[in-house]
C-alpha positions as CSV (number, residue, x, y, z in Angstrom):
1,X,0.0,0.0,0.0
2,X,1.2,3.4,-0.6
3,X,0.7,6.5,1.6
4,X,1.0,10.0,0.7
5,X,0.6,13.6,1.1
6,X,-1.8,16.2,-0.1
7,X,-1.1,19.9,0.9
8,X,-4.1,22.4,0.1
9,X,-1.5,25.9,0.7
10,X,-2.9,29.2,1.2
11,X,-6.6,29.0,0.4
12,X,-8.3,32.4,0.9
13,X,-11.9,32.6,2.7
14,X,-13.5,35.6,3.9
15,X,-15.1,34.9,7.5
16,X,-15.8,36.5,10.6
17,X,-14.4,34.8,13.5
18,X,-13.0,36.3,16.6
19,X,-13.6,37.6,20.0
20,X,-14.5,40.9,19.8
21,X,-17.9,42.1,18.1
22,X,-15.7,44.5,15.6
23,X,-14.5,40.9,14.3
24,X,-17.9,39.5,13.4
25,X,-19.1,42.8,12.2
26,X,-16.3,43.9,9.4
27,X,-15.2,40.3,9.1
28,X,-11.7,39.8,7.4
29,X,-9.5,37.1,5.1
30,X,-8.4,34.0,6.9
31,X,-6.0,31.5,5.0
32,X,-5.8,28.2,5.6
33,X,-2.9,25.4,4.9
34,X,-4.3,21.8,5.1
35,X,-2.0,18.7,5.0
36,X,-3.3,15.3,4.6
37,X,-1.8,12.0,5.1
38,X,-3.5,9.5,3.3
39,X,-3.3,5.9,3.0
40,X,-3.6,5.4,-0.9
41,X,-4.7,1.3,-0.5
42,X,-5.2,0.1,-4.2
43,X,-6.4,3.6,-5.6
44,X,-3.0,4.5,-6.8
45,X,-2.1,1.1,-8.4
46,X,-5.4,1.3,-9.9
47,X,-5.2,5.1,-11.0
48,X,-9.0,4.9,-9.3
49,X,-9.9,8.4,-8.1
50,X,-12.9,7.1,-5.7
51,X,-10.0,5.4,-3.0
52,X,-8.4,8.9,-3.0
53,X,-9.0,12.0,-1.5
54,X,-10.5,14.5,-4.4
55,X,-8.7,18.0,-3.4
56,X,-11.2,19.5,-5.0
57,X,-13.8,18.3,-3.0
58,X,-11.4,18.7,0.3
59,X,-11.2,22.0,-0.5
60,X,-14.7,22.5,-0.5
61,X,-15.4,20.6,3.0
62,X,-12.8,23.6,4.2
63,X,-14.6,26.4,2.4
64,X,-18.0,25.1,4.5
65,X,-16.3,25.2,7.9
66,X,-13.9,28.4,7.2
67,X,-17.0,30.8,6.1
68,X,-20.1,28.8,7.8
69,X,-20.7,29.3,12.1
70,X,-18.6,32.0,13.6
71,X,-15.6,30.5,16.0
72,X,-14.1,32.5,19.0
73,X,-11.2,30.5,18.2
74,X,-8.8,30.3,14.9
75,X,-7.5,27.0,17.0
76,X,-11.2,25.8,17.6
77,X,-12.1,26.6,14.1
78,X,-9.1,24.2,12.8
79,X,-10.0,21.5,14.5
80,X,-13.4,21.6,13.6
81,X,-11.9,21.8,9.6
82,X,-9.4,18.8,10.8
83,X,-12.2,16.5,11.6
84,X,-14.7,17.5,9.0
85,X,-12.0,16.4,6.1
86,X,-11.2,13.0,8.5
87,X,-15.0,12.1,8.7
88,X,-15.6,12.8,4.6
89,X,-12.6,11.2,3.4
90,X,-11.9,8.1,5.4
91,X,-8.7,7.5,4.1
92,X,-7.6,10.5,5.8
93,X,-4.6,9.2,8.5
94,X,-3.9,12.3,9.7
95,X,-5.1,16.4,9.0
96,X,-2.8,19.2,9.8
97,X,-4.6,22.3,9.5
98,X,-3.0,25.9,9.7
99,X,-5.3,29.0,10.1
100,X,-3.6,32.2,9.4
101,X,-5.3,35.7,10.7
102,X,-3.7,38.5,9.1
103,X,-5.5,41.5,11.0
104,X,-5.9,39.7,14.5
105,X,-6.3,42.4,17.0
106,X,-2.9,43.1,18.6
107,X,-1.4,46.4,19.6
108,X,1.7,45.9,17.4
109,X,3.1,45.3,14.4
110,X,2.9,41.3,12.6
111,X,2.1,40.0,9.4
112,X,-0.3,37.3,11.2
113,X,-1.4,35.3,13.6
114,X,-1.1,31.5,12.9
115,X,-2.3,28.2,14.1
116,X,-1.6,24.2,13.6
117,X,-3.9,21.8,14.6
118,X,-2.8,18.0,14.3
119,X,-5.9,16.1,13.8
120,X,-6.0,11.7,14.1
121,X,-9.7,10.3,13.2
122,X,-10.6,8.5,16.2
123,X,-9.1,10.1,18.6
């Protein structure tokens, strides 16, 4: 069996998430890194795109949790993305799911905020 890694880099979603109210009301960008360990079973031999994770697809199960319920949380909002690809694509072994907030409210000077989650199914 072969295992392998999809990385989904830099997708751009606009959201609202965040503690304060100014957050939810002007919303802002949030990118997001996700990197999948798969276990390819026969789908690779086979050249069989139903054994394999369809990035396409991933990409949209990301889009749904970045820009659907608000989050407090970047690192909440992460995991939620982490297990949401796990539980549609079964094959998943393990998510690792970066949140980046470039206009996180900080007195000071950064290009962003950032967050990894490390996401097993099952556990």
């Amino acid at each position: 069996m072969s295992k392998y890694k999809i990385t989904l880099k830099n997708c751009a979603f606009f959201a609202r998430h965040g503690v304060y109210n100014e957050e939810e009301t002007l919303g802002q960008r949030f990118f997001v890194d996700a990197v999948l360990d798969v276990d390819g079973g026969r789908a690779l031999l086979n050249d069989e795109i139903e054994g394999t994770v369809d990035y396409g697809a991933a990409f949209q199960v990301v889009e749904s949790i970045i820009t659907g319920k608000r989050r407090f949380l970047i690192e909440s909002l992460a995991l939620e993305t982490a297990k949401a690809l796990c539980k549609r694509f079964p094959m998943i072994e393990e998510a690792e799911i970066t949140i980046r907030k470039p206009n996180a409210p900080v007195q000071g000077v950064l290009d962003y905020v950032e967050v990894t989650i490390n996401h097993k199914p099952g556990k």
